[in-house]
C-alpha positions in Angstrom: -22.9 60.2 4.7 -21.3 58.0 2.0 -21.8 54.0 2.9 -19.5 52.4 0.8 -15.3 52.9 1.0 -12.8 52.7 -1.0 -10.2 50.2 1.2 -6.6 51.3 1.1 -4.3 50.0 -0.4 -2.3 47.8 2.7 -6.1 46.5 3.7 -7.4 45.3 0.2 -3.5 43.1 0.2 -4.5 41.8 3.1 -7.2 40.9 2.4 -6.4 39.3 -1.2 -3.6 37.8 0.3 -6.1 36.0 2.3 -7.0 34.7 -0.9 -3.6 32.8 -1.7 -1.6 32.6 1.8 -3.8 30.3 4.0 -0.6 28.7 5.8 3.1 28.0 5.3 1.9 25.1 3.0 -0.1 27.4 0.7 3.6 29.7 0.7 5.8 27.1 -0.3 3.1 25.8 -2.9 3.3 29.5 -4.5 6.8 29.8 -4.6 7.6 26.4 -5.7 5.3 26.5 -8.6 7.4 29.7 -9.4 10.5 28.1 -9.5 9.5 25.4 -11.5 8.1 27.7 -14.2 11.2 29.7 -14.3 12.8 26.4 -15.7 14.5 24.9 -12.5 15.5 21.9 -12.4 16.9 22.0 -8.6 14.6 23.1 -5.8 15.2 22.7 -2.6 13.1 23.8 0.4 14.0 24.4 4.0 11.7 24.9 6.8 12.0 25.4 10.4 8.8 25.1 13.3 6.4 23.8 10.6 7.4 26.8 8.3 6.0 29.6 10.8 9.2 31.2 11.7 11.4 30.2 8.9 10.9 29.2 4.9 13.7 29.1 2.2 12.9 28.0 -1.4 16.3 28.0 -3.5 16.3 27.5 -7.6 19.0 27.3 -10.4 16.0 28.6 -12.5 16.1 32.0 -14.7 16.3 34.1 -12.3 14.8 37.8 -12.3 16.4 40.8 -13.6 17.1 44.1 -11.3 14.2 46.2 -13.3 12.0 43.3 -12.7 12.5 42.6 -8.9 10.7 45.5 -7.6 7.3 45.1 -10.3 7.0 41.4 -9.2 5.9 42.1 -5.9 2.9 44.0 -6.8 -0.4 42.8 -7.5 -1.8 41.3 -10.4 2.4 41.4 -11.8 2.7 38.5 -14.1 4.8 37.2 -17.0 2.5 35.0 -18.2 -0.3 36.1 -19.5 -0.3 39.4 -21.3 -3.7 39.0 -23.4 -7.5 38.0 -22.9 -7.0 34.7 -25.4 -3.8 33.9 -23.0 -6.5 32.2 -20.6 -7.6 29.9 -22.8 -4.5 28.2 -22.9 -2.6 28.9 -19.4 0.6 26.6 -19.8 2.3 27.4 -16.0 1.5 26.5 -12.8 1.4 30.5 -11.6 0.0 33.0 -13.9 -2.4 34.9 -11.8 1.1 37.6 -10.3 -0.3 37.0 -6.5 1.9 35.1 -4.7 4.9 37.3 -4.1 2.3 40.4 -3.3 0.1 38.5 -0.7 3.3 36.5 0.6 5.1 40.3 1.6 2.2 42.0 2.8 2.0 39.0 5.9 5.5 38.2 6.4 9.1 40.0 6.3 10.7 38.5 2.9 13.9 38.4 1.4 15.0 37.9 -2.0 17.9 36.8 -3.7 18.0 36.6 -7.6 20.2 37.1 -10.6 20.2 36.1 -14.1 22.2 34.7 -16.5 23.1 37.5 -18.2 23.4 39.9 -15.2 26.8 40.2 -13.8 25.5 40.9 -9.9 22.4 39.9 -8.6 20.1 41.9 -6.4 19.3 41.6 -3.0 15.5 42.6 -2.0 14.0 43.3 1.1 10.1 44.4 2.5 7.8 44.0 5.5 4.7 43.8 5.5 3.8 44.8 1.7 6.5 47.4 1.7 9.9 47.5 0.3 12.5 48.4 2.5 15.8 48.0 0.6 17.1 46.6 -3.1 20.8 46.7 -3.6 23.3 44.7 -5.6 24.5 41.4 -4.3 27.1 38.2 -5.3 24.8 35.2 -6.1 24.5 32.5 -8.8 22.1 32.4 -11.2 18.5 31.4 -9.9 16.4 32.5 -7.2 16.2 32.2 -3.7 13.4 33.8 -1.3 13.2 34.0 2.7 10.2 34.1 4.7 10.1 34.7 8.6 8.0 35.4 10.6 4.6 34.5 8.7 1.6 36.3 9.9 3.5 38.5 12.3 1.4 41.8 11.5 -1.9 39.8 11.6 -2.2 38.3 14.5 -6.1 37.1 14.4 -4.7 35.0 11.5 -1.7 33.7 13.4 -4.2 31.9 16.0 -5.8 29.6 13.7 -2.4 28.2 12.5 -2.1 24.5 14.0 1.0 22.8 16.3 4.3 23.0 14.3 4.1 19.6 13.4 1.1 19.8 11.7 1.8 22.5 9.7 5.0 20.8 8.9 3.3 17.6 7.5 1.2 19.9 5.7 4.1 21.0 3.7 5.7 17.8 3.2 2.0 16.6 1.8 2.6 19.4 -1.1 5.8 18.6 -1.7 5.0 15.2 -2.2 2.7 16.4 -4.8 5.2 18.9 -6.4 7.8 16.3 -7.1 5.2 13.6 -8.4 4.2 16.2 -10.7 7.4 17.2 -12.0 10.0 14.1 -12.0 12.1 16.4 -14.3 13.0 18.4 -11.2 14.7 17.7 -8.4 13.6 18.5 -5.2 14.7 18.1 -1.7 13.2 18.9 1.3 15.2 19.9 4.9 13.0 20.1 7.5 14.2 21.2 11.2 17.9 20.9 9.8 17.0 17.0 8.2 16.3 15.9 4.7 13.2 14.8 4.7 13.4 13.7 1.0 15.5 14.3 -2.3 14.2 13.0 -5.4 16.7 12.8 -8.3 15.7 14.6 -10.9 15.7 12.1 -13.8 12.6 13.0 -15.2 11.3 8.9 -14.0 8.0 8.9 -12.5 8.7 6.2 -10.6 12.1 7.4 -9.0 10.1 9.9 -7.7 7.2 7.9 -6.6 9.9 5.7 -4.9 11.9 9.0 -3.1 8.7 10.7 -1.8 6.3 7.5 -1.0 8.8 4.7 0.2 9.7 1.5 -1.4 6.2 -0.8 -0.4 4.1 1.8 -2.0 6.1 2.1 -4.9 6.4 -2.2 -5.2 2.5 -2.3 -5.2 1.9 -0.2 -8.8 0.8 -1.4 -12.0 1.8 1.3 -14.9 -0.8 2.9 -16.9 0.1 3.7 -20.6 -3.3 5.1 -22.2 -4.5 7.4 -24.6 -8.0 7.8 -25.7 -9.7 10.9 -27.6 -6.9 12.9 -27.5 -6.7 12.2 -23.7 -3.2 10.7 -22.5 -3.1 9.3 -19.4 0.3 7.7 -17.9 1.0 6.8 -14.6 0.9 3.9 -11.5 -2.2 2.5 -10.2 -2.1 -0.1 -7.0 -2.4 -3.7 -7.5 -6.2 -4.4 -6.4 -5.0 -6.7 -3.5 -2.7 -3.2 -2.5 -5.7 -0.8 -2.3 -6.4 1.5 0.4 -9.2 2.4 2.9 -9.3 5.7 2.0 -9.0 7.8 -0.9 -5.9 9.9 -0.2 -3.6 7.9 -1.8 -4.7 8.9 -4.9 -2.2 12.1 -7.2 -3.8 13.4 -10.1 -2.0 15.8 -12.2 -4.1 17.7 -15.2 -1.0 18.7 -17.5 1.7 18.6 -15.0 -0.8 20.3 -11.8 -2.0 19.2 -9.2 -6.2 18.9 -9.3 -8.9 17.2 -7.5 -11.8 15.7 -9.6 -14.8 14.0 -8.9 -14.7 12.6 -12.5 -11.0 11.0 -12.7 -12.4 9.7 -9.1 -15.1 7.9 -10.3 -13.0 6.6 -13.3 -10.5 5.6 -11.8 -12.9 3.3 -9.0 -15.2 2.5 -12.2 -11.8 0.0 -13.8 -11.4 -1.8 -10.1 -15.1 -2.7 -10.8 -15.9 -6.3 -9.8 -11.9 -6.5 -8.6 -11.2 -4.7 -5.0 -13.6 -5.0 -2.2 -16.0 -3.2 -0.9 -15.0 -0.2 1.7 -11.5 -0.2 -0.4 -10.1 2.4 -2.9 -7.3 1.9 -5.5 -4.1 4.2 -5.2 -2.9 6.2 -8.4 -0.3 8.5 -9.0 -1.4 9.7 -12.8 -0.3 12.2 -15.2 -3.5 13.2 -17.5 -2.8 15.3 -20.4 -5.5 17.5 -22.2 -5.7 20.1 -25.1 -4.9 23.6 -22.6 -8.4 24.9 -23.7 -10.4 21.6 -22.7 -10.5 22.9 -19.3 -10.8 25.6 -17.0 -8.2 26.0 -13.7 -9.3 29.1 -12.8 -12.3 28.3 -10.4 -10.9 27.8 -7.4 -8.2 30.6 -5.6 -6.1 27.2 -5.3 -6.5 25.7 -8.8 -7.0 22.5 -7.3 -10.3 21.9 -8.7 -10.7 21.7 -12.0 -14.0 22.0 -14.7 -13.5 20.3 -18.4 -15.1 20.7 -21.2 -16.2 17.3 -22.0 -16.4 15.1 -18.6 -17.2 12.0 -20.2 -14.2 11.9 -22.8 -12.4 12.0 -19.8 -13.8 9.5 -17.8 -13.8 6.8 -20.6 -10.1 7.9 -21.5 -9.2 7.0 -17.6 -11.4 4.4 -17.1 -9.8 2.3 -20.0 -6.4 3.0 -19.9 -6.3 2.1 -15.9 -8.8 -1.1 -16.7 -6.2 -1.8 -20.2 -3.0 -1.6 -17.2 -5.1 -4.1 -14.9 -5.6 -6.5 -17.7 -1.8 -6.5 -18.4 0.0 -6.4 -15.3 -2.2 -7.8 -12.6 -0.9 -11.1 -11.1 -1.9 -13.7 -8.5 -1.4 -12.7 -5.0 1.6 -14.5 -3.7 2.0 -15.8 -0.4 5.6 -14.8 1.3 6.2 -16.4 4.4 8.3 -14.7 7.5 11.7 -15.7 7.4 12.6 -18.8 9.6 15.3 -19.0 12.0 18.9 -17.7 10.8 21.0 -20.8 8.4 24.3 -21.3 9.6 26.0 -22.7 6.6 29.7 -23.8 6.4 32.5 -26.3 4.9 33.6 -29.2 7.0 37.0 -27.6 7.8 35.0 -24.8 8.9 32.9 -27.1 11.3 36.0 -28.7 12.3 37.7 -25.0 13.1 35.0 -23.9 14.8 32.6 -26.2 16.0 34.3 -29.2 17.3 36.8 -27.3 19.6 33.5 -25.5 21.4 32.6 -29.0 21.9 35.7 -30.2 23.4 35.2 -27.0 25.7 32.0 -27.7 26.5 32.6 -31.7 27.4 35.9 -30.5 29.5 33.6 -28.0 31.0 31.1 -30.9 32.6 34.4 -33.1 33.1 35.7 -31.0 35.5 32.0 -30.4 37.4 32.4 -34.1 37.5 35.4 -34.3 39.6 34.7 -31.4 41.7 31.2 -33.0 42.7 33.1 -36.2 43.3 36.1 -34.8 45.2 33.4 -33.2 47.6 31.8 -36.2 48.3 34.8 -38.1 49.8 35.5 -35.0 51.6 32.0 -35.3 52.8 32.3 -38.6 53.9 35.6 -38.8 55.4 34.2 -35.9 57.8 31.5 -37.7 58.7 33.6 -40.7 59.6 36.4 -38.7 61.5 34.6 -35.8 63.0 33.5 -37.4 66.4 33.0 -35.9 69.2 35.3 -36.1 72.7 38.0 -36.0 70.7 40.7 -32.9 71.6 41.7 -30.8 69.4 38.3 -29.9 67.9 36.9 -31.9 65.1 39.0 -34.5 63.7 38.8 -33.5 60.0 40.9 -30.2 60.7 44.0 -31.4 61.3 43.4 -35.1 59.7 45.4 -35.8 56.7 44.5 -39.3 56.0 47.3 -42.0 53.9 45.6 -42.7 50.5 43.6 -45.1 51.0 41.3 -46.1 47.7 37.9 -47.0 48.1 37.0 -49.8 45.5 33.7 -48.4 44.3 34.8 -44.9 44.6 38.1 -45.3 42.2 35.8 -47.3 39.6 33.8 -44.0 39.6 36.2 -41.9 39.5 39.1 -43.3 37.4 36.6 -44.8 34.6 34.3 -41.5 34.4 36.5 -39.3 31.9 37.6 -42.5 29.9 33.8 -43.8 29.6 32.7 -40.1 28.9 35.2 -39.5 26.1 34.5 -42.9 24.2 30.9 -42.8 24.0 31.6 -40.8 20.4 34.2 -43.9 19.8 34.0 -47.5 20.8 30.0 -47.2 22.5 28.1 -45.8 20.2 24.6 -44.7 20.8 22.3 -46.9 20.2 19.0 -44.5 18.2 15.6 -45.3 20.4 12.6 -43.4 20.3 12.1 -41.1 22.7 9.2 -41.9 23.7 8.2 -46.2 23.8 5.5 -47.4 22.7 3.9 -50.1 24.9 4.0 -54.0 24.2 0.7 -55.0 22.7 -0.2 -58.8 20.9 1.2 -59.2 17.6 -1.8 -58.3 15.1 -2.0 -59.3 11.8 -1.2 -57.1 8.8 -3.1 -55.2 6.9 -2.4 -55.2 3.5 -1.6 -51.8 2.4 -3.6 -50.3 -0.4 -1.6 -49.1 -3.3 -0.6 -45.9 -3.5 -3.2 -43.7 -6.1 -1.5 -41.1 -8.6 -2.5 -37.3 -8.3 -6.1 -37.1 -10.6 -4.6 -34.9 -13.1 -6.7 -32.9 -16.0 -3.4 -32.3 -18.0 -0.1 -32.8 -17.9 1.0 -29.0 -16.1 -1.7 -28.8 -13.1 -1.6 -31.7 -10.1 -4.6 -31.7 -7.8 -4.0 -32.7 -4.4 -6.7 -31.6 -2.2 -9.4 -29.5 -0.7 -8.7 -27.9 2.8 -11.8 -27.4 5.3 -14.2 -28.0 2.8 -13.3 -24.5 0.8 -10.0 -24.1 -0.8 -8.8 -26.4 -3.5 -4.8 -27.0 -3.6 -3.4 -27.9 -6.9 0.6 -27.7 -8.3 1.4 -26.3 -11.3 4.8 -25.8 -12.1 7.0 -24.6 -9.5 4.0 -23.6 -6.9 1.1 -24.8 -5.8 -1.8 -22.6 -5.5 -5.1 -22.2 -2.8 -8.2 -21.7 -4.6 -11.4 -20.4 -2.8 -14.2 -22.7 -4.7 -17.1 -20.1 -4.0 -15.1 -17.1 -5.2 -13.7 -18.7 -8.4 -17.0 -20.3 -9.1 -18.8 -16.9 -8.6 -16.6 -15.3 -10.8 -16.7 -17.8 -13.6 -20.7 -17.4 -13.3 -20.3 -13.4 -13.3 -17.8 -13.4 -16.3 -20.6 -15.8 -18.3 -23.4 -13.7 -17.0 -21.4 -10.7 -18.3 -20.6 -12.6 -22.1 -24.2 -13.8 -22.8 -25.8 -11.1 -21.5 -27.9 -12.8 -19.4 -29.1 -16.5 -19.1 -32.4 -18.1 -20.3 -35.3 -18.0 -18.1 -36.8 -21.4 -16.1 -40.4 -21.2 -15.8 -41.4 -21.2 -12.3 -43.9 -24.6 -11.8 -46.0 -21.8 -8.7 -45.6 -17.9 -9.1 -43.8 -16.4 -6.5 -45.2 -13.4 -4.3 -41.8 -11.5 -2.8 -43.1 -8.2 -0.7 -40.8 -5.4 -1.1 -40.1 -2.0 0.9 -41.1 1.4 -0.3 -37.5 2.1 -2.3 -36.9 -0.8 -3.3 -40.5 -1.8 -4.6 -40.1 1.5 -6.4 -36.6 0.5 -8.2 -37.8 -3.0 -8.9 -40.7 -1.4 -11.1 -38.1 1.3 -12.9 -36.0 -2.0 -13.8 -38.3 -4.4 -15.0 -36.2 -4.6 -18.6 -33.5 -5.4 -16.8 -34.3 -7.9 -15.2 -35.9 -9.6 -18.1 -32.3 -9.6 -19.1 -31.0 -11.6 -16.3 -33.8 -14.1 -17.1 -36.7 -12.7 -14.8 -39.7 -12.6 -15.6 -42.0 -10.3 -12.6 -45.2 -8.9 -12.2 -46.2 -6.2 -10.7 -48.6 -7.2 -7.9 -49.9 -3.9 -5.6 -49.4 -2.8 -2.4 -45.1 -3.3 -2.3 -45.3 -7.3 -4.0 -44.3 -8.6 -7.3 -45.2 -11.6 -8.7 -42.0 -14.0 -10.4 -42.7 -16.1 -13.0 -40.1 -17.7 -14.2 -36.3 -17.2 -13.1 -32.6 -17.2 -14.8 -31.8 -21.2 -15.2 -28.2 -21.0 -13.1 -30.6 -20.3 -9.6 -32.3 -23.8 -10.3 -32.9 -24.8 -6.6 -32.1 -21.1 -4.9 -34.4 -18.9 -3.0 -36.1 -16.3 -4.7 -37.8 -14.0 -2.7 -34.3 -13.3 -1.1 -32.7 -12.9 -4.2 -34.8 -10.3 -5.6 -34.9 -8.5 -2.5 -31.4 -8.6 -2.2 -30.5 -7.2 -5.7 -33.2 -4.4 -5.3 -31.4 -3.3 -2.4 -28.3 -3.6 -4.7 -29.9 -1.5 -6.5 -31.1 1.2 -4.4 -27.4 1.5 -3.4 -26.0 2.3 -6.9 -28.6 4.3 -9.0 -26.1 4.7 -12.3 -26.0 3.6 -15.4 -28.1 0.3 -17.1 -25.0 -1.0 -17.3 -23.8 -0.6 -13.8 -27.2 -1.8 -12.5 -27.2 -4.9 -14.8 -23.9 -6.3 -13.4 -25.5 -5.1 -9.6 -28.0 -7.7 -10.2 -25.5 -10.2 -12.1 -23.6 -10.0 -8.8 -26.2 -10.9 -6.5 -27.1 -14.1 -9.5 -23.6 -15.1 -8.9 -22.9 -14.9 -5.5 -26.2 -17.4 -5.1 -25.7 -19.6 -7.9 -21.8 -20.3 -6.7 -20.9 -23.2 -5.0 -20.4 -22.6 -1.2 -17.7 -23.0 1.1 -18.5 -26.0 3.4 -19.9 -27.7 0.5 -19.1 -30.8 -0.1 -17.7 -31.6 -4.0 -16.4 -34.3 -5.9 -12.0 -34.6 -7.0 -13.0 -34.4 -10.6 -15.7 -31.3 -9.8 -12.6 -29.2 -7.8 -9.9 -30.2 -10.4 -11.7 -28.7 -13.4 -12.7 -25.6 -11.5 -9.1 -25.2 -10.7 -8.3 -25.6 -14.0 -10.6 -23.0 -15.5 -9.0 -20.6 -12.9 -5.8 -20.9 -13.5 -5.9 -20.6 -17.4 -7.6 -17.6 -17.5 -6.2 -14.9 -15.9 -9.0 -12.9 -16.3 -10.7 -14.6 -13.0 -8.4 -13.2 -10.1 -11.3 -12.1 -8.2 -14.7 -12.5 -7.2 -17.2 -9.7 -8.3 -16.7 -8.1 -4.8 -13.2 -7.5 -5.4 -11.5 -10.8 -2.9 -9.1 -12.8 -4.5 -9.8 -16.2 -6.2 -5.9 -17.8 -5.8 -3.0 -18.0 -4.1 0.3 -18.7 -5.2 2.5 -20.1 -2.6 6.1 -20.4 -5.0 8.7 -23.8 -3.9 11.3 -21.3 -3.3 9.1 -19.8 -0.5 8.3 -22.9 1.1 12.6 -24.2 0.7 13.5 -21.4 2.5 11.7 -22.0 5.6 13.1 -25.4 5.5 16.5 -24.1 5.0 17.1 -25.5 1.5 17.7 -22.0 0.1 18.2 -18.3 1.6 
């Protein structure tokens, strides 16, 4: 009995179409990257319950003539490649002539297409793989397809679909990488009968960055303008203080398609080196152009993942142009406070129109509490007096209307109260005490007052002015004074020297030092004795896990040293890369030891020049863990909490 079948011809689509349709996300994907090829320059995609029930992808592109419409549903149907060479240099986003085959044989589709030289357009129709009607029909030129019901014939697939509002986001996430990809095109996106997002179509990066990501994310880039070895690479990177805790703000396009690679990855984290903090990763929408046959987009039933030629001409052409971008358009962090309390600005008439008669309200208001409280009070007391009891009639004070008769202390009262209230703003003014008095104590001598010192200044353009809690320096320069973290700058200033002499000179040690290491990182100490030679080491290998140091570099004068070389072996172990990347692993650990430390105490004259090497070289902005050195707080920050400006 034969063992091995050939499938028919409904199974084997299934099956491939489990290939390219994994989810309404994968659909759109297909079909977008269609309508882009076919030179659209309007898409716009609708989806209803995540994209299960209901998908619409509409085009002005070419369109696809009536002999055509039937051939492009099969398998393997493709106008773009027509030759063996054609794969070397794949230009479009589809090529492979899968999509519209696996997309019918799971779902009930319906097309709408004509082109520009047809004078009707055709309507198609099919269910499950198989074509149920084609016929003429009125439509402009372009394309428009229907899905419903995705999955409905294979139901075991249908059950691993997720909630509606996860498949939804799912298709938003490739959109958002569609229309970063292609700025030329716009695209919206309805979703549930709302517009999720339009971009405009004006073939500007960063409108489309802005329309699909949100005005904060769009604020925080630096543009990248690169080109190295025939690699361009163009683009937004995030400012290092603007990096995220994970990697999924990251958009790389490989000649206008959406990839994943380790390599532009490690690149692109390779120029934040020394300038973002640990457990942080920079955000990046780039655009990396390569020669077509440099690199291979076939691996992967997704083309997502991508395998070049040459990986390091790659690497160094991202890696500098993103490190080049950093150089140039990294500034200071600034501080912005919240706003204060809402500024009522307005002329005098203005007061006078509006704020003097709610005054007069007011003051007639507590006037006529006054009186009432005051006509009560003789009322009060002329019951008491007249209300006594044997007397017929009931109480007196019922029927009593006594003759005016004017108390003396009660008419002072009353008849001067509204006259004394209303000239207090006229004849009695206030008299301005503190609120609260200070008690009487002996007369004491003076003091004589010392005379006031200038700010120590280094130059004419930076005024030092203190040190808060023993850490950060303040200094003005210009229009805004800046907080300077004395460790951090210091530390980086030692790093940046470390980095320009390659090394420092060794001290010679007056007693060798014994440091006992673990297993792995007694091991990398003895596979980087050169290096640290260049830092200014000098060690020995000793037996049994120890190393003997003999002399050290001369900037740790005073430091611990068994700590230090422990601490940069486990540095170390951690990053096993390049000589290079090690070197500045153990330059890091130098640094951060050598620096001076918060808490310390230092002289005026020690903080101002520190400050003043910061601030004139904008090359230290952060420490080599990535935190930054200053602070800019700017005067019109600070006026407008005090309500000088708005």
């Amino acid at each position: 009995m034969s063992m091995i079948n050939v499938l028919p011809k409904q199974v084997a689509e299934l099956i491939a179409a489990g290939e390219v349709v994994e989810r309404p996300a994968s659909v759109i994907k297909e079909l977008v990257e269609n309508s882009i090829d076919a030179g659209s320059k309007i898409v716009t995609v609708e989806i209803k319950n995540g994209g299960v029930t209901f998908m619409r992808v509409t085009d002005n592109g070419s369109g696809i003539a009536r002999e055509d419409v039937t051939t492009a549903f099969l398998r393997h149907a493709t106008s773009k490649v027509k030759k063996q060479d054609d794969l070397d240099a794949i230009a479009t986003l589809g090529f492979r002539g899968e999509a519209l085959a696996a997309i019918s044989s799971v779902s009930r589709v319906e097309m709408l297409t004509k082109t520009e030289s047809e004078q009707v357009g055709t309507l198609y129709r099919a269910e499950g793989g198989s074509e149920i009607f084609v016929d003429d029909a009125g439509c402009p030129k372009g394309t428009t397809i229907i899905i419903r019901d995705l999955f409905f014939n294979t139901p075991a697939r249908m059950k691993f679909l997720k909630k509606d509002i996860t498949e939804g986001n799912a298709v938003a996430a490739v959109l958002d990488k569609m229309a970063m990809s292609h700025p030329e095109v716009s695209i919206s996106f309805i979703r549930d009968g709302k517009q999720a997002f339009k971009t405009p179509g004006d073939n500007n990066l960063m409108s489309a960055i802005y329309a699909v990501e949100g005005r904060e994310f769009a604020s925080s880039l630096i543009e990248v303008d690169g080109e190295f070895s025939g690699v361009t690479v163009k683009g937004y990177v995030s400012k290092p203080t603007a990096c995220k805790p994970k990697r999924n703000a990251q958009s790389v396009f490989l000649n206008g398609r959406f990839v994943r690679s380790g390599t532009v990855c490690s690149a692109l984290e390779a120029a934040y080196k020394n300038s973002v903090m640990v457990g942080r990763y920079p955000a990046a929408v780039l655009h990396i152009t390569v020669p077509f046959g440099a690199v291979d987009i076939n691996v992967h039933p997704a083309k997502t993942d991508v395998r070049f030629s040459d990986e390091r001409r790659i690497f160094d052409a991202v890696m500098f142009s993103v490190r080049n971008a950093l150089l140039k358009g990294d500034s200071r962090p600034e501080m912005t406070m919240p706003a204060s309390h809402k500024q009522i600005r307005m002329t005098a008439d203005e007061f006078r129109q509006t704020v003097i008669p709610e005054i007069e309200k007011d003051r007639n208001d507590v006037l006529s509490q006054y009186e009432k409280l005051i006509i009560n009070s003789k009322n009060t007391a002329a019951s008491k007096r007249f209300s006594q009891p044997g007397i017929s009639g009931g109480p007196a004070y019922t029927s009593y209307n006594p003759e005016p008769k004017k108390q003396q202390n009660e008419d002072v009262v009353f008849g001067n109260l509204n006259e004394k209230f209303l000239s207090v703003s006229k004849a009695e003014e206030p008299v301005n005490e503190p609120l609260i008095k200070a008690p009487m104590v002996a007369e004491q001598p003076v003091e004589p007052v010392a005379e006031k010192k200038e700010p120590e200044t280094l130059d004419s353009n930076i005024e030092y002015i203190g040190e808060a809690f023993k850490t950060y320096i303040i200094v003005r320069r210009d229009e805004s004074l800046y907080l300077i973290d004395k460790h951090a700058a210091h530390e980086r200033i030692i790093f940046n020297k470390l980095k320009r002499e390659d090394g420092t000179a060794p001290q010679l040690l007056l007693e060798p030092i014994r440091v006992t290491l673990g297993k792995e990182e007694y091991s990398v100490v003895l596979d980087n004795l050169e290096l640290y030679e260049k830092c200014g080491f000098e060690l020995d290998d000793f037996g049994d896990g120890t190393v003997i140091v003999r002399s050290v570099p001369s900037v740790l004068s005073g430091e611990e040293v068994s700590s230090l070389i422990i601490e940069a072996a486990e540095a170390l172990v951690l990053k096993k890369t390049i000589e290079l990347d090690r070197l500045e692993r153990i330059f890091e650990t130098m640094a951060c030891r050598a620096a001076v430390k918060a808490g310390n105490i230092s002289s005026s004259p020690e903080l101002l020049a520190l400050a003043k090497t910061v601030l004139e070289d904008e090359n230290i902005m952060y420490c080599p863990h990535g935190r930054p050195v200053a602070i800019e707080l700017k005067k019109k920050e600070i006026e407008k909490q005090f309500g000088r400006i708005q």
